[in-house]
C-alpha positions as CSV (number, residue, x, y, z in Angstrom):
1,X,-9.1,15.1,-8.5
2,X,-6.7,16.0,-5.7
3,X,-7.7,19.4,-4.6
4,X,-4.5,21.8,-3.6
5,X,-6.9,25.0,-2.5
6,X,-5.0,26.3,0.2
7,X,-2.0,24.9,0.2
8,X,1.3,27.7,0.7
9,X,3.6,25.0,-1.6
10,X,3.2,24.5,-4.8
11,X,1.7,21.0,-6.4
12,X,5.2,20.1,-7.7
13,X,6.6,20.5,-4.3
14,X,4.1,18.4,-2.6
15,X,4.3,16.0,-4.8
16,X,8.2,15.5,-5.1
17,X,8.7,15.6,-1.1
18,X,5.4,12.6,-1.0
19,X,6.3,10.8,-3.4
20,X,10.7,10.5,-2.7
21,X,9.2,9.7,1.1
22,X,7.0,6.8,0.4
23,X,9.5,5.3,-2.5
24,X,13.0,5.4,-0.7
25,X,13.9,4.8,3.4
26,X,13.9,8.1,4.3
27,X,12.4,10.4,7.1
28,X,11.0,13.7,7.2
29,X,13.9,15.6,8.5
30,X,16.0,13.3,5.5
31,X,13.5,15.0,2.8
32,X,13.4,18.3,5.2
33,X,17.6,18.5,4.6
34,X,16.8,17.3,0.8
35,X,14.5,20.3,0.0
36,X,16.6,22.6,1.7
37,X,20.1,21.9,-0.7
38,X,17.3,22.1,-3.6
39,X,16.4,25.9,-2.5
40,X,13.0,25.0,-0.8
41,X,12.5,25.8,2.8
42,X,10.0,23.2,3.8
43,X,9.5,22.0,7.4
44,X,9.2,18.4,8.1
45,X,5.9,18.8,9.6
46,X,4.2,20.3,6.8
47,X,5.7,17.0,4.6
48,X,3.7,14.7,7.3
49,X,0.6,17.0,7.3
50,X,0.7,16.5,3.3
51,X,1.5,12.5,3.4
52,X,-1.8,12.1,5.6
53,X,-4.0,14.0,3.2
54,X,-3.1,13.1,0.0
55,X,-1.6,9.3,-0.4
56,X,-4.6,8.1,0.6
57,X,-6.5,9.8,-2.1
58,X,-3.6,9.4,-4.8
59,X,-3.8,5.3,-3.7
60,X,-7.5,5.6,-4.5
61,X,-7.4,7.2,-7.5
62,X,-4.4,5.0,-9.1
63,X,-7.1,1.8,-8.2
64,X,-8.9,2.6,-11.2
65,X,-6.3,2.0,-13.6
66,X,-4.6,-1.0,-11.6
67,X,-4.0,-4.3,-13.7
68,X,-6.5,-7.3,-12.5
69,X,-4.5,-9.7,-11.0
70,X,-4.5,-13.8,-11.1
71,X,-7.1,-16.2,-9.0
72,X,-4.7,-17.8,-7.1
73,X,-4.0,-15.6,-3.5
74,X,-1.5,-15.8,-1.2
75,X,-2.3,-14.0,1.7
76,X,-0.4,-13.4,5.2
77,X,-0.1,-10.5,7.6
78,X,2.6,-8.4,9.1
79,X,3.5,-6.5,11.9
80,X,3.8,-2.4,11.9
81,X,4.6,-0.4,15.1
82,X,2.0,2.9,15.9
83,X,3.1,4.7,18.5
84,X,4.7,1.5,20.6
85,X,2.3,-0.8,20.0
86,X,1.7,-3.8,17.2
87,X,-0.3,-3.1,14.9
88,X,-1.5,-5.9,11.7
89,X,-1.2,-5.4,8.1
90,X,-3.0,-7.8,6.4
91,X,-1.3,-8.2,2.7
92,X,-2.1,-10.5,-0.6
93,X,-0.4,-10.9,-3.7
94,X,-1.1,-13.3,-6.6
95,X,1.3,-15.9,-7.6
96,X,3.0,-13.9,-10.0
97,X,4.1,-11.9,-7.0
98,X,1.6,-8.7,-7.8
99,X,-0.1,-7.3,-5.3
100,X,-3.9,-7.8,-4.5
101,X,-4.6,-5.7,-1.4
102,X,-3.5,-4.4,1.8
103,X,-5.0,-3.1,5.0
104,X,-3.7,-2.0,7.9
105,X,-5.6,-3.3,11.1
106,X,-5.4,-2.8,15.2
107,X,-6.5,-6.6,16.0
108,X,-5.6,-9.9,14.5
109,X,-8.4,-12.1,14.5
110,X,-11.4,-13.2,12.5
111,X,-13.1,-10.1,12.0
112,X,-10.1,-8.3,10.9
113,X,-9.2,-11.1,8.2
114,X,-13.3,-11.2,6.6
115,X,-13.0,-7.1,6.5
116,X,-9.7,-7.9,4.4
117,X,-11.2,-10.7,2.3
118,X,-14.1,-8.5,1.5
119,X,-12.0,-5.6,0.9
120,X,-9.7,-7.3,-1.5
121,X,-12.4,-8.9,-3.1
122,X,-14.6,-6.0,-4.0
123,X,-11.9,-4.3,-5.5
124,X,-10.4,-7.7,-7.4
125,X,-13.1,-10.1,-7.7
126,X,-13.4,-13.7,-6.2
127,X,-10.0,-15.5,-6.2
128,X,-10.2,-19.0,-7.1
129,X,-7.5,-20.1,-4.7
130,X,-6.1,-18.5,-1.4
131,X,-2.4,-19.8,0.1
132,X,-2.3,-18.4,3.8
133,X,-0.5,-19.8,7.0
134,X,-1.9,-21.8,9.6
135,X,-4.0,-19.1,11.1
136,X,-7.3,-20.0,12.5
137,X,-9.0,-16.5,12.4
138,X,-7.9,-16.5,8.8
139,X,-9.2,-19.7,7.8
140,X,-12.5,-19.1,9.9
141,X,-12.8,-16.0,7.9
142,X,-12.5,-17.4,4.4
143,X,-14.9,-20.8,5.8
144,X,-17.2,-18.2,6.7
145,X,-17.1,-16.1,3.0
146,X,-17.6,-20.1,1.5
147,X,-20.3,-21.0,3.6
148,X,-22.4,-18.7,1.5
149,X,-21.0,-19.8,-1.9
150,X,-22.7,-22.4,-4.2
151,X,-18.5,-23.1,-5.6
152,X,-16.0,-22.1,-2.7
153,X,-12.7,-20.7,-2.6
154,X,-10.2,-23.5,-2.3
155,X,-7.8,-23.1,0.6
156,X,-3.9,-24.5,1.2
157,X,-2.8,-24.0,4.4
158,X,1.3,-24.6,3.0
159,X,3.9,-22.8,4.6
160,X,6.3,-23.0,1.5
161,X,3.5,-21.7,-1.1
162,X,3.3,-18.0,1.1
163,X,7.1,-17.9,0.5
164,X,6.2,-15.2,-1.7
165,X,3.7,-13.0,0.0
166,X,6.4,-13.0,3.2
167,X,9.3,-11.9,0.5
168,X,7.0,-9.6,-0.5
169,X,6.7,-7.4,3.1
170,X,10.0,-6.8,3.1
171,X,10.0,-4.3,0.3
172,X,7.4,-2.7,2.6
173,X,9.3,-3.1,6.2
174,X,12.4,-1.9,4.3
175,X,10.6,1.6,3.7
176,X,9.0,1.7,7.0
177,X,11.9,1.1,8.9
178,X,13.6,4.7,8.7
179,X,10.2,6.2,9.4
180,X,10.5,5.8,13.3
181,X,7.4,4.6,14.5
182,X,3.9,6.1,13.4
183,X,2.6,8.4,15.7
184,X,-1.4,7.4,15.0
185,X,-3.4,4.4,13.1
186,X,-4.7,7.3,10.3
187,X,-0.9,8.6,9.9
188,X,0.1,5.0,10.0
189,X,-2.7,3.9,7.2
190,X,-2.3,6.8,4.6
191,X,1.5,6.6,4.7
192,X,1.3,2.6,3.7
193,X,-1.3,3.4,1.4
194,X,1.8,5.8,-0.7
195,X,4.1,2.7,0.2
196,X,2.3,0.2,-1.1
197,X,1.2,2.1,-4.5
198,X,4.7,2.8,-5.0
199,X,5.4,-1.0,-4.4
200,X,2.9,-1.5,-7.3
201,X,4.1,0.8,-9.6
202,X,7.6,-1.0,-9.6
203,X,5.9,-3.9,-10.3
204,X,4.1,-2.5,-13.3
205,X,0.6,-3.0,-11.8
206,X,-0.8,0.0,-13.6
207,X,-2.3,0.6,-17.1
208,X,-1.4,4.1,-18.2
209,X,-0.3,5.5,-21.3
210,X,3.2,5.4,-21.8
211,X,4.3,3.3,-19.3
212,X,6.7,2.0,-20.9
213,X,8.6,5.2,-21.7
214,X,8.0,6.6,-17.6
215,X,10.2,6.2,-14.9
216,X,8.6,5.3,-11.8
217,X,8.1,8.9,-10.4
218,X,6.4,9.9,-13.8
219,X,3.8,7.1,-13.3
220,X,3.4,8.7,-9.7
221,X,2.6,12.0,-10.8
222,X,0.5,10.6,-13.5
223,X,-1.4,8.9,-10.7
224,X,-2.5,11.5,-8.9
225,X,-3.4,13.6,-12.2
226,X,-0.7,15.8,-13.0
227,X,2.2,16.1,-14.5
228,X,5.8,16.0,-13.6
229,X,7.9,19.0,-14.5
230,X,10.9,19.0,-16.3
């Protein structure tokens, strides 16, 4: 449960000016002016203070009632800019285009890609396939995870077959765009982790009741244990 001790807004507030940041291109002076024509004087960096300490734990709590996804991976990495510098965010989906996992990373190499692989599969289970570019680190890291299998992961270095995983970051470089350039790695991590749930709620990833009659920011407030006003 999110706790909200403390805090001068109130929850609704919070959750509006988080959850319209991470689901459209906008910045925090965008939602700033926003607020402002809705009656609510709230400074842009009190909406960046809130993005860094809630997404993440809204992201973690919506894992518990994510969909399982398919056996067959496609898995690729992406480029995010904190503050100047290229950062790597590693990304899988499954074939069906639904997402598997995400982390954000400072280095692109083996050790980066294993720390993904075993994220990704701790949360999803062992994939039975796993499509990825022609990386080395990456296939050292999932050659590494097989060595210690009796029945190993199949891997298809194919360019065409991660079509999807690279249509897939734009959705997420689309959003990240307006925001400017992260000013640290944690500010940089909890915002994706809001970007990426909000990716996976328009696909439908999550099992809640009455989905089918919520729009997307219902299912975002249902998330993170409340419930939107009217």
């Amino acid at each position: 449960m999110l706790n909200f001790k403390g805090m001068r807004f109130p929850i609704d507030v919070i959750l509006v000016c988080i959850g319209r940041y991470v689901a459209y291109p906008l910045s925090y002076r965008h939602l700033e002016e926003m607020m402002e024509e809705r009656g609510v004087s709230v400074d842009h960096s009190s909406i960046n203070r809130w993005t860094i300490r809630f997404l993440p734990h809204i992201e973690k709590m919506a894992r518990k009632h994510k969909r399982p996804v398919g056996g067959s991976w496609r898995m690729n990495e992406t480029y995010i800019k904190v503050k100047g510098i290229w950062k790597y965010l590693y990304r899988a989906v499954d074939k069906q285009g639904k997402t598997v996992d995400f982390m954000l990373t400072a280095k692109r190499d083996m050790a980066a890609a294993q720390r993904f692989f075993d994220k990704a599969m701790g949360a999803n289970g062992d994939p039975n396939k796993v499509s990825m570019d022609e990386s080395g680190a990456n296939k050292a890291a999932i050659d590494a995870i097989n060595a210690g299998r009796d029945v190993p992961i199949v891997v298809r270095q194919v360019k065409y077959l991660n079509n999807i995983v690279a249509q897939d970051h734009r959705a997420i470089k689309r959003l990240t765009r307006p925001m400017l350039n992260f000013k640290s790695f944690r500010a940089a991590s909890s915002v994706l982790a809001g970007v990426e749930l909000m990716h996976m709620i328009r696909k439908g990833q999550f099992a809640i009741n009455g989905t089918d009659a919520m729009s997307f920011a219902d299912q975002f407030y249902a998330l993170a244990g409340k419930v939107r006003p009217v």
